[in-house]
mmCIF file of the C-alpha atoms, coordinates in Angstrom:
data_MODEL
# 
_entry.id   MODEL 
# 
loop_
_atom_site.group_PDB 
_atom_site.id 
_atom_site.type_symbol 
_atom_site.label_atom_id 
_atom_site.label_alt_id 
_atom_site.label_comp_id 
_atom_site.label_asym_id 
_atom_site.label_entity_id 
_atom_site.label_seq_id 
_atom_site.pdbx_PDB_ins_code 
_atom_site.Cartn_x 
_atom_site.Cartn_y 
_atom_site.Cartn_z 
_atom_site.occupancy 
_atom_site.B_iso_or_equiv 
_atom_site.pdbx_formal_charge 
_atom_site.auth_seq_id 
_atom_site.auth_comp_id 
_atom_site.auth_asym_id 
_atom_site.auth_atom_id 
_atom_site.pdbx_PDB_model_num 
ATOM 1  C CA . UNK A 1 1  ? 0.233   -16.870 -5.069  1.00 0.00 ? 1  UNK A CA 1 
ATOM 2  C CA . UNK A 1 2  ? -1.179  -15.022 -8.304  1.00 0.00 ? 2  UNK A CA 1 
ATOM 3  C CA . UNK A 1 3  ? -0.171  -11.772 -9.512  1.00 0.00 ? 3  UNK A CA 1 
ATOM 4  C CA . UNK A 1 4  ? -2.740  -10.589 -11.446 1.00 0.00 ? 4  UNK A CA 1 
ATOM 5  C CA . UNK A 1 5  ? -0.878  -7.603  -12.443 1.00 0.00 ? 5  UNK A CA 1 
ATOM 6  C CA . UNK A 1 6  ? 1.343   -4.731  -12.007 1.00 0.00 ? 6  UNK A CA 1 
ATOM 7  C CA . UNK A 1 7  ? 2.638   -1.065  -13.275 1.00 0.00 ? 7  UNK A CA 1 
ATOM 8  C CA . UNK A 1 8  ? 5.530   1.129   -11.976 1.00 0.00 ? 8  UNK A CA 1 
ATOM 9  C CA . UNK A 1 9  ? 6.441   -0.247  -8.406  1.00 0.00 ? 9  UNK A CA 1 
ATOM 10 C CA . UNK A 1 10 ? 3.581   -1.839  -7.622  1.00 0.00 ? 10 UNK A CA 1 
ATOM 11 C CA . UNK A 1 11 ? 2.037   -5.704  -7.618  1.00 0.00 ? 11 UNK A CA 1 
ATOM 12 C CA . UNK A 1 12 ? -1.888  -7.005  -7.290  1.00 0.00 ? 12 UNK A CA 1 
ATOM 13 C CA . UNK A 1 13 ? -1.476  -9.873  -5.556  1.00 0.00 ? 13 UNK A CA 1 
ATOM 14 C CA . UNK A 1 14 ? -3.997  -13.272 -4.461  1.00 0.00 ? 14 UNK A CA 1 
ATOM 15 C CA . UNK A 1 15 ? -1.744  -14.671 -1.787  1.00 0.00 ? 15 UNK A CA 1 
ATOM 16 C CA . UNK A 1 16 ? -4.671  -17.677 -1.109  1.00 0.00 ? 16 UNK A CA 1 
ATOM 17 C CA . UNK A 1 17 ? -7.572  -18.073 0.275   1.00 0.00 ? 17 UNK A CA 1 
ATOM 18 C CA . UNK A 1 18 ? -8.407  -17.501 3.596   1.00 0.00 ? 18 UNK A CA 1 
ATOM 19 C CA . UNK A 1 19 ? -10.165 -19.402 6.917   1.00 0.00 ? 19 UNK A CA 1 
ATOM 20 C CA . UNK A 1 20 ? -13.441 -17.484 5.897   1.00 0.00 ? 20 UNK A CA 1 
ATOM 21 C CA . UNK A 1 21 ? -13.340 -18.647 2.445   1.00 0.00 ? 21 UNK A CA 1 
ATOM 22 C CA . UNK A 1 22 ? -12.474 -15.301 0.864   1.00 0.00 ? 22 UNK A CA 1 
ATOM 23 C CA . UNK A 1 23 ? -9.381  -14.415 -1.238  1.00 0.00 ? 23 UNK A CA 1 
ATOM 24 C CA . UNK A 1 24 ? -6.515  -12.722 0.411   1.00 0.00 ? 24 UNK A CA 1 
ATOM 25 C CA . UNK A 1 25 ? -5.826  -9.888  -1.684  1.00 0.00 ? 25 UNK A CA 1 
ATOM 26 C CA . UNK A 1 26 ? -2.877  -7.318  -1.676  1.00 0.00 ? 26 UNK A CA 1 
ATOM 27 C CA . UNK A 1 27 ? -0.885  -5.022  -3.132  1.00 0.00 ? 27 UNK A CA 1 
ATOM 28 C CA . UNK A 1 28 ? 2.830   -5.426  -2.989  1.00 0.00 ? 28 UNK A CA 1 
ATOM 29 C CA . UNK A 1 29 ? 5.294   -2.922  -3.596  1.00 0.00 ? 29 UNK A CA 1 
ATOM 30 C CA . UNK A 1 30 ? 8.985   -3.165  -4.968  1.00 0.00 ? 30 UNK A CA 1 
ATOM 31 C CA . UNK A 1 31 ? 11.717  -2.032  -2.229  1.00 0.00 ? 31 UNK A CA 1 
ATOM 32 C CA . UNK A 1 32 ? 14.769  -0.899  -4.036  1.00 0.00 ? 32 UNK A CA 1 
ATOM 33 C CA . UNK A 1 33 ? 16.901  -1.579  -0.811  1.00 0.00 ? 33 UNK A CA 1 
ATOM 34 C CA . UNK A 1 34 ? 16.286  -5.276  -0.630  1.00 0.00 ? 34 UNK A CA 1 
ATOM 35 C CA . UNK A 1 35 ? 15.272  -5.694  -4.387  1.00 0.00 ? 35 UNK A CA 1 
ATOM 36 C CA . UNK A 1 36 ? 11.895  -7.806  -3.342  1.00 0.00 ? 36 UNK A CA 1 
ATOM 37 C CA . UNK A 1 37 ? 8.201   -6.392  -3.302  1.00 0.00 ? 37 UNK A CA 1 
ATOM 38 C CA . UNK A 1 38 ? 6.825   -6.446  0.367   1.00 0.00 ? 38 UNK A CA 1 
ATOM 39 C CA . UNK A 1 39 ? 3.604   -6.042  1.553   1.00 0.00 ? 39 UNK A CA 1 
ATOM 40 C CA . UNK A 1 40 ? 2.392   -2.454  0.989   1.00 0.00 ? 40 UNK A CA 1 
ATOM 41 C CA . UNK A 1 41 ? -1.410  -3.139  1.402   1.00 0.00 ? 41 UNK A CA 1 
ATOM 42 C CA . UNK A 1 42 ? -4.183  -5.694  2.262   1.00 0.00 ? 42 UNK A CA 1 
ATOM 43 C CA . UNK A 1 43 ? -7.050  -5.471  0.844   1.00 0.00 ? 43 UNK A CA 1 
ATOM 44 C CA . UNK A 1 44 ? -10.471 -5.496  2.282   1.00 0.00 ? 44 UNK A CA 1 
ATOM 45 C CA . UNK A 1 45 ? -12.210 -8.036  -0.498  1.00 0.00 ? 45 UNK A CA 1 
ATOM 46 C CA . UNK A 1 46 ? -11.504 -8.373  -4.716  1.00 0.00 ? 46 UNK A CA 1 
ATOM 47 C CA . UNK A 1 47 ? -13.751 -5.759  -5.500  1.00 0.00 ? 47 UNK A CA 1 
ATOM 48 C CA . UNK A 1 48 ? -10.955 -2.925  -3.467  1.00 0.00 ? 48 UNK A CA 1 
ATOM 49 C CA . UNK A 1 49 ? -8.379  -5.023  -5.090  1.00 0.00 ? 49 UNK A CA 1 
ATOM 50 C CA . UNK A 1 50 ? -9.983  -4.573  -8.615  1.00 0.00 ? 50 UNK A CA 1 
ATOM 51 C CA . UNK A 1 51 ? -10.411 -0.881  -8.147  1.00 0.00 ? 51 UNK A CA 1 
ATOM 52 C CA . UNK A 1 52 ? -6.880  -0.261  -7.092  1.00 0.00 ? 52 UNK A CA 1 
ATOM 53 C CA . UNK A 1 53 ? -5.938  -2.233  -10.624 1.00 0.00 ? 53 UNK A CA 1 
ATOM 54 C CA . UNK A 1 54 ? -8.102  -0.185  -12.821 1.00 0.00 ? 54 UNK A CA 1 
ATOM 55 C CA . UNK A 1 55 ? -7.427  3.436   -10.473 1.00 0.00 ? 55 UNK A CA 1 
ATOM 56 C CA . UNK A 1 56 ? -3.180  3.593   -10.729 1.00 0.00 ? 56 UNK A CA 1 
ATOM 57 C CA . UNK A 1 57 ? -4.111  7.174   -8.133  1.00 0.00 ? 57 UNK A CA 1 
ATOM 58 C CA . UNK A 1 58 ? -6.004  5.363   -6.100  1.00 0.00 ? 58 UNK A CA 1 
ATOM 59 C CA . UNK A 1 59 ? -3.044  2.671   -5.368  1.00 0.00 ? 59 UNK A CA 1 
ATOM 60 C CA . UNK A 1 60 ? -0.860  5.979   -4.822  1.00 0.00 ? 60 UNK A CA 1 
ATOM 61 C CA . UNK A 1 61 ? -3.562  7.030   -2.327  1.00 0.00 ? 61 UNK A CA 1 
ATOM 62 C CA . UNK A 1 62 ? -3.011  3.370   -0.671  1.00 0.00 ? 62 UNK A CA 1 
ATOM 63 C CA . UNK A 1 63 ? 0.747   4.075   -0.445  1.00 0.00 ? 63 UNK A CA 1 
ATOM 64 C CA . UNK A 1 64 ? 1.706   5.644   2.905   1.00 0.00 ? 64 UNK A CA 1 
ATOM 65 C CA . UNK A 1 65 ? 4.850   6.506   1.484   1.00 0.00 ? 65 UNK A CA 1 
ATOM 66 C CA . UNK A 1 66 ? 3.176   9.322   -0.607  1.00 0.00 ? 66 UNK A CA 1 
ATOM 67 C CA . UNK A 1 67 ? 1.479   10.639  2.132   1.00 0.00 ? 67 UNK A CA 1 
ATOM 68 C CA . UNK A 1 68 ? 3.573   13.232  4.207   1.00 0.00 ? 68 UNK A CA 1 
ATOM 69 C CA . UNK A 1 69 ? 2.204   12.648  7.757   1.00 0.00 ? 69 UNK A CA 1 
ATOM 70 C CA . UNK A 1 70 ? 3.187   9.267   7.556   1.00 0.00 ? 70 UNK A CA 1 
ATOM 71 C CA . UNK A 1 71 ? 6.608   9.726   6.394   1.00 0.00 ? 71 UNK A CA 1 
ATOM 72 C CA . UNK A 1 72 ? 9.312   9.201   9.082   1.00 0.00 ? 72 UNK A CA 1 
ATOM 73 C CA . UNK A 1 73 ? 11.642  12.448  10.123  1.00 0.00 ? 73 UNK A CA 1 
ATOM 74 C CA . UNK A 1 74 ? 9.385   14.481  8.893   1.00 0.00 ? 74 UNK A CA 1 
ATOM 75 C CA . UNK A 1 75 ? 11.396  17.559  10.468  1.00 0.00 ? 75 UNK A CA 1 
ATOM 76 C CA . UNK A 1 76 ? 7.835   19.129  11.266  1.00 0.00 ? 76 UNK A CA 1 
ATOM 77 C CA . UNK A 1 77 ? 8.035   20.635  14.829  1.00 0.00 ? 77 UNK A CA 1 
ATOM 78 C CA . UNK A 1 78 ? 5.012   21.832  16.921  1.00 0.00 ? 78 UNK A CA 1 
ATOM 79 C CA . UNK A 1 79 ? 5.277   25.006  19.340  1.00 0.00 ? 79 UNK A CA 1 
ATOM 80 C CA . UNK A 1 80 ? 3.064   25.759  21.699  1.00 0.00 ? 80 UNK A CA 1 
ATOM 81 C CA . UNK A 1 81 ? 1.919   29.373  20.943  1.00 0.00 ? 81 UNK A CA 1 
ATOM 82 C CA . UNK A 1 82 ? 1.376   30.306  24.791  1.00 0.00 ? 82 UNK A CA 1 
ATOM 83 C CA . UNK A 1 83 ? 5.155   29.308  25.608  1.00 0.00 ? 83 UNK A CA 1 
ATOM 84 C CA . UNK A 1 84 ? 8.340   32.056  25.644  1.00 0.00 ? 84 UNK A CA 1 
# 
C-alpha cells in the first residue's frame, strides 16, 4: 500500500494492483470512533484518483457523509398529500 497523500480526514491511497493490471486506487477516510481510516471511496482509474488530490471539494463531493440524503436518521418524513 502507498499513500500518496492526504489533508484534513482524508487519505489517497494505491492499495496494489489489480487482476486487470490497473492500480487499485482509493480514498480512505479517518473514523474518529475506531481511530483507523476505512475505505470511503474506490476509485474508477489514477486519473479520478489524481483529480480528487488536486480538487479537496471534489473529495467532499465523494464523501457520502456530506451529502444529506445519504445520512442515516435523517428525521425527514414523507406525507401523502391526498391522506386525512
Amino acid at each position: 500500500m502507498k499513500v500518496l497523500s492526504s489533508f484534513g480526514p482524508y487519505r489517497y491511497v494505491i492499495k496494489g494492483i489489480l487482476p486487470n493490471g490497473t492500480e487499485d486506487c482509493i480514498i480512505q477516510k479517518f473514523n474518529e470512533m475506531t481511530k483507523r481510516f476505512i475505505t470511503m471511496y474506490e476509485c474508477v482509474d489514477v486519473i479520478q484518483l489524481m483529480t480528487a488530490i488536486e480538487d479537496p471539494e471534489y473529495t467532499k463531493w465523494l464523501d457520502s457523509d456530506n451529502i444529506p440524503c445519504y445520512r442515516e436518521n435523517r428525521g425527514d418524513v414523507v406525507r401523502s398529500p391526498y391522506s386525512k
